[in-house]
C-alpha positions in Angstrom: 16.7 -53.1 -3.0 19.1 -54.5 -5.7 17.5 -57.5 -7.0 14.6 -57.9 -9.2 11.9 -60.0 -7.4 8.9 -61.2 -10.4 5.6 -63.5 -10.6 2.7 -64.4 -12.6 -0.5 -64.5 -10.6 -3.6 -64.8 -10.7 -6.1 -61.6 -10.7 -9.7 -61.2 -10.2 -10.9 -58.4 -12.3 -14.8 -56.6 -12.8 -15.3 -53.9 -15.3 -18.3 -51.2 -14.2 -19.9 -49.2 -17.1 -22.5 -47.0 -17.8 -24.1 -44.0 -17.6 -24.1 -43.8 -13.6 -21.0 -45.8 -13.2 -18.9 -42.7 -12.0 -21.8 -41.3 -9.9 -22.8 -44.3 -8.6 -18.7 -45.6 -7.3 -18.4 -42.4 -6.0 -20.8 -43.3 -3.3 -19.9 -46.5 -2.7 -15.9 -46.4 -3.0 -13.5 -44.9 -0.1 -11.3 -43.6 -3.3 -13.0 -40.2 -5.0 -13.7 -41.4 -8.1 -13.4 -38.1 -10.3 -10.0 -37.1 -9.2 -8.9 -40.4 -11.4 -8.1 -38.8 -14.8 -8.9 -41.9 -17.5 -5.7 -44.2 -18.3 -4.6 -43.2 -14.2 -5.6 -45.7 -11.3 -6.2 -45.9 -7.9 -6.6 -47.7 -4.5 -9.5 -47.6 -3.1 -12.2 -49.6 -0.6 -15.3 -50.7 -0.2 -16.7 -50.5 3.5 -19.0 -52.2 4.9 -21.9 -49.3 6.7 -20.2 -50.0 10.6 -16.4 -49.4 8.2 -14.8 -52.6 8.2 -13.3 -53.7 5.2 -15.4 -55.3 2.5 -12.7 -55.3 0.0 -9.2 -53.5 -1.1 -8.9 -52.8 -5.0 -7.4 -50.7 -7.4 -9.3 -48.7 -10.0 -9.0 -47.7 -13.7 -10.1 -45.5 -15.2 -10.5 -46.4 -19.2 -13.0 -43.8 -20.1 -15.8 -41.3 -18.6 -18.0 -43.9 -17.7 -16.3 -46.8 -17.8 -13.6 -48.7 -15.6 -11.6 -51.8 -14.7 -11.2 -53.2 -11.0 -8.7 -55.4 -10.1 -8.6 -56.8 -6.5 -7.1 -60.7 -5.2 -8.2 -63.4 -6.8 -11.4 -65.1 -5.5 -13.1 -61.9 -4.0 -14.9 -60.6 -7.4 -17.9 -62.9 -6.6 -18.4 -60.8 -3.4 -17.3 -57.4 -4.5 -19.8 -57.5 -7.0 -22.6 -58.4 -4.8 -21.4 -55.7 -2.7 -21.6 -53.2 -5.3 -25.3 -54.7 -6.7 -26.9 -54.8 -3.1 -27.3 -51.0 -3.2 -27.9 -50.2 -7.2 -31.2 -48.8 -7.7 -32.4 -47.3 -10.8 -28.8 -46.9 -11.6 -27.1 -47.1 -15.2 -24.2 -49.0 -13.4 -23.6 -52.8 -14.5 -20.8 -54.9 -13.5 -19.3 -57.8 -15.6 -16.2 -60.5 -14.1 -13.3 -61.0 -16.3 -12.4 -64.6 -16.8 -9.0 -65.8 -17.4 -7.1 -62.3 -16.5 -3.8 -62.6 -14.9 -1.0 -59.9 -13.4 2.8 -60.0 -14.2 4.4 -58.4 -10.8 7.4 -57.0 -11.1 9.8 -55.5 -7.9 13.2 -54.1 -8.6 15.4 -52.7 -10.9 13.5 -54.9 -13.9 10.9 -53.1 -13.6 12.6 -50.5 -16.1 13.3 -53.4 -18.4 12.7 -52.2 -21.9 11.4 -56.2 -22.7 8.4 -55.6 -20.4 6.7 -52.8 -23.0 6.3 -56.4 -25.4 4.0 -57.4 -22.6 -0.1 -57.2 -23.9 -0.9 -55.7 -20.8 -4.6 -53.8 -20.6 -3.6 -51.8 -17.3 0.0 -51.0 -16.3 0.4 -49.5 -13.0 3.5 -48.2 -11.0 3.1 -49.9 -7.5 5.6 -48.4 -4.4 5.9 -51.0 -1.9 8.7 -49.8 0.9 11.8 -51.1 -0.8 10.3 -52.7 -3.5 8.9 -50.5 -6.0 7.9 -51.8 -9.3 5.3 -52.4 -11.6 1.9 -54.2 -12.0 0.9 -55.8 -15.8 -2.4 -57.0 -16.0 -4.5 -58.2 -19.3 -5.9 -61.5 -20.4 -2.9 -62.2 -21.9 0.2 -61.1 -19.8 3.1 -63.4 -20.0 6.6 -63.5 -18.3 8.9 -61.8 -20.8 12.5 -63.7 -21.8 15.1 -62.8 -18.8 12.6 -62.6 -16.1 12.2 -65.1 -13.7 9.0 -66.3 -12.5 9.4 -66.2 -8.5 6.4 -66.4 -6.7 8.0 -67.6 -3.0 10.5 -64.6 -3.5 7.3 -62.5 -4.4 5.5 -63.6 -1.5 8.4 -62.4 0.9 8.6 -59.2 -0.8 5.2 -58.6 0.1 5.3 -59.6 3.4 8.4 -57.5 4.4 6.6 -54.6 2.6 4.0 -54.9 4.8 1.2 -55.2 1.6 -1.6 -56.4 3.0 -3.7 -59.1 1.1 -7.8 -59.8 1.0 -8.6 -62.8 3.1 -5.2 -62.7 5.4 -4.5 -59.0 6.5 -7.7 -57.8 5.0 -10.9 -59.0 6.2 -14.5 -58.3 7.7 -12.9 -57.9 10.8 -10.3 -55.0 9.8 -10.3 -51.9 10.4 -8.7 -50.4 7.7 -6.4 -48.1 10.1 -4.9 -50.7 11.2 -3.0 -51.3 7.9 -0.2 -48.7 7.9 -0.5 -46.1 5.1 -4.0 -48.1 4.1 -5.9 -44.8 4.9 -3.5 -41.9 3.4 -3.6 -43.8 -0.1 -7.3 -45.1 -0.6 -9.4 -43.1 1.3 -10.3 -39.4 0.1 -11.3 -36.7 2.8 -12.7 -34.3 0.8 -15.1 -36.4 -1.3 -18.9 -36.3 -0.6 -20.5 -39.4 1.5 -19.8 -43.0 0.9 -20.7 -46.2 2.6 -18.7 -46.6 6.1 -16.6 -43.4 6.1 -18.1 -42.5 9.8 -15.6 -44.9 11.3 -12.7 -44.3 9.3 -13.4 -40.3 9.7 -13.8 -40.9 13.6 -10.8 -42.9 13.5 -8.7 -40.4 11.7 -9.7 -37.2 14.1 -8.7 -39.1 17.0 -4.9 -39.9 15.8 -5.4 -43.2 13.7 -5.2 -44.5 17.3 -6.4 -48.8 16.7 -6.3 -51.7 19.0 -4.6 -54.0 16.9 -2.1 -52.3 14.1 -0.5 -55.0 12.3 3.0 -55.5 12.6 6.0 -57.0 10.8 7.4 -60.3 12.5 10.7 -62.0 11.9 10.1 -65.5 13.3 13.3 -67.6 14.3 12.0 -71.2 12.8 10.5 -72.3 10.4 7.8 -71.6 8.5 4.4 -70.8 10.8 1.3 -71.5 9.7 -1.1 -67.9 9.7 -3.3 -68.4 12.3 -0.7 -69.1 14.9 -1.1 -67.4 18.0 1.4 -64.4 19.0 2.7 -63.9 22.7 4.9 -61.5 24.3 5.8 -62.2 28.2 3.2 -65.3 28.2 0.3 -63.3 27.5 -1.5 -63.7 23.8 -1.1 -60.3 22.0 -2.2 -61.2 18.4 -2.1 -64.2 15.3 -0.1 -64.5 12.2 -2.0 -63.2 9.0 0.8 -64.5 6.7 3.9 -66.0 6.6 6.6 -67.0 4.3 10.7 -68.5 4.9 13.2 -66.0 4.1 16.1 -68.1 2.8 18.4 -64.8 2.4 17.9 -63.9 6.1 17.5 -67.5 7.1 14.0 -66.3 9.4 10.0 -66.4 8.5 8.8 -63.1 8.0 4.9 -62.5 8.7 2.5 -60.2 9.1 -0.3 -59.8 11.9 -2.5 -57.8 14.0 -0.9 -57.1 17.4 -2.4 -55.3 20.4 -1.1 -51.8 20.6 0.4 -52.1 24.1 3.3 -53.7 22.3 5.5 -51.0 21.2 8.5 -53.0 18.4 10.8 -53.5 18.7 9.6 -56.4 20.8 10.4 -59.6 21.7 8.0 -62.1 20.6 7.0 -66.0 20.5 5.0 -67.7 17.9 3.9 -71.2 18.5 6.3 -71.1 21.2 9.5 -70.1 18.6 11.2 -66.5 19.5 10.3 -64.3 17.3 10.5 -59.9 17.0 7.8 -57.6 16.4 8.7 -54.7 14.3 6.9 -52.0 13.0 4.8 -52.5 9.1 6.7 -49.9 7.1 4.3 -47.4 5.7 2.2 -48.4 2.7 2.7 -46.5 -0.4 0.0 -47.3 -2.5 -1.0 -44.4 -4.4 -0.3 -45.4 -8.2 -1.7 -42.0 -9.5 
């Protein structure tokens, strides 16, 4: 990648503290929680007990006891909950940040010295497959002079890294193998017991073997709404999770669960418009 793809979005954030805060993550996080040295993050889920996804964040640590999650916006309100339903005489309280934000930045500006003037609280080194960059977040992050705010261009560099997002490729119905390189960078083998590991463990012994990996698309139209239905040879093999217009390659780009009998590269319709499947290039997520 030669160009330098940026945007200013929106971030839901929760700080945990207190005494119990490590002990008490630790057995509810997929991540292990005491491998994360403090100023260092990681990604990490929460599961629900059967191991679908609950929700997909990445963890700071700012001090023994005390850390920063950051996850989409308008899924704190449930993580939270989450997190509460099982605290029992635990030192372990959880606070929402209001008003926090994230400068994302893919591509050579990433190395911008300009982007050191930016107050961020957490910065984070984020490797998507041919779009590495950097993550700002703080209540006061702002776009630097010489950086364009892009968020369309954002959007397609997401979706062509195959970066799965909470509420589209990420929900209660995922299986979090399914999400290519999901497992290798937020999940921790060798950790004691957390919430929902029998399935992911099961999963993992047996090959990371899922019904419905989800695929790359390159769509031959316009822009398809996600939800749209995905057929190969007539038959319905899968639905769009996300989409965005390309303008540099003139095709939509998407992302979406697609049964495993359909090996990419494939051909594809969407809504009736040809499209490809292709495989999700492999998530690299881990920011430590």
């Amino acid at each position: 990648m030669t160009a330098t793809v940026a945007a200013l979005v929106p971030r839901d954030v929760v700080r945990v503290w207190g005494a119990d805060a490590a002990t008490y993550l630790q057995g509810q996080i997929s991540q292990d929680v005491e491998a994360v040295e403090v100023g260092a993050s990681a990604w990490s889920l929460v599961l629900a007990p059967q191991g679908k996804v609950e929700a997909w964040f990445r963890l700071t640590r700012l001090g023994e006891n005390e850390f920063l999650i950051d996850l989409d916006a308008g899924f704190a309100e449930a993580l939270v909950a989450r997190l509460e339903r099982f605290r029992l005489r635990v030192d372990a309280s959880f606070e929402s940040l209001k008003g926090w934000r994230m400068l994302a930045v893919r591509g050579p500006a990433a190395a911008d010295p300009n982007l050191d003037e930016v107050d961020a609280v957490v910065r984070a080194s984020v490797e998507w497959p041919g779009f590495e960059g950097v993550d700002l977040l703080g209540p006061e992050v702002s776009v630097p002079a010489g950086v364009a705010d892009s968020p369309a261009a954002m959007g397609v560099a997401r979706i062509r890294a195959g970066w799965p997002a909470m509420g589209h490729e990420l929900t209660e119905r995922t299986i979090p193998a399914e999400i290519a390189g999901l497992v290798e960078s937020s999940v921790s083998f060798t950790k004691g017991c957390y919430t929902g590991q029998e399935l992911v463990a099961r999963i993992d012994s047996r090959g990371g073997n899922v019904p419905r990996p989800v695929r790359l698309l390159e769509i031959r139209g316009e822009e398809v709404p996600a939800g749209a239905g995905i057929t190969v040879d007539g038959k319905a093999v899968g639905e769009v999770t996300s989409a965005a217009a390309d303008p540099a390659s003139g095709v939509t780009v998407a992302l979406g669960p697609v049964h495993r009998r359909v090996e990419p590269p494939a051909d594809a319709e969407v809504d009736s418009i040809p499209a490809t499947v292709l495989a999700t290039p492999a998530t690299a997520l881990d920011d430590r």
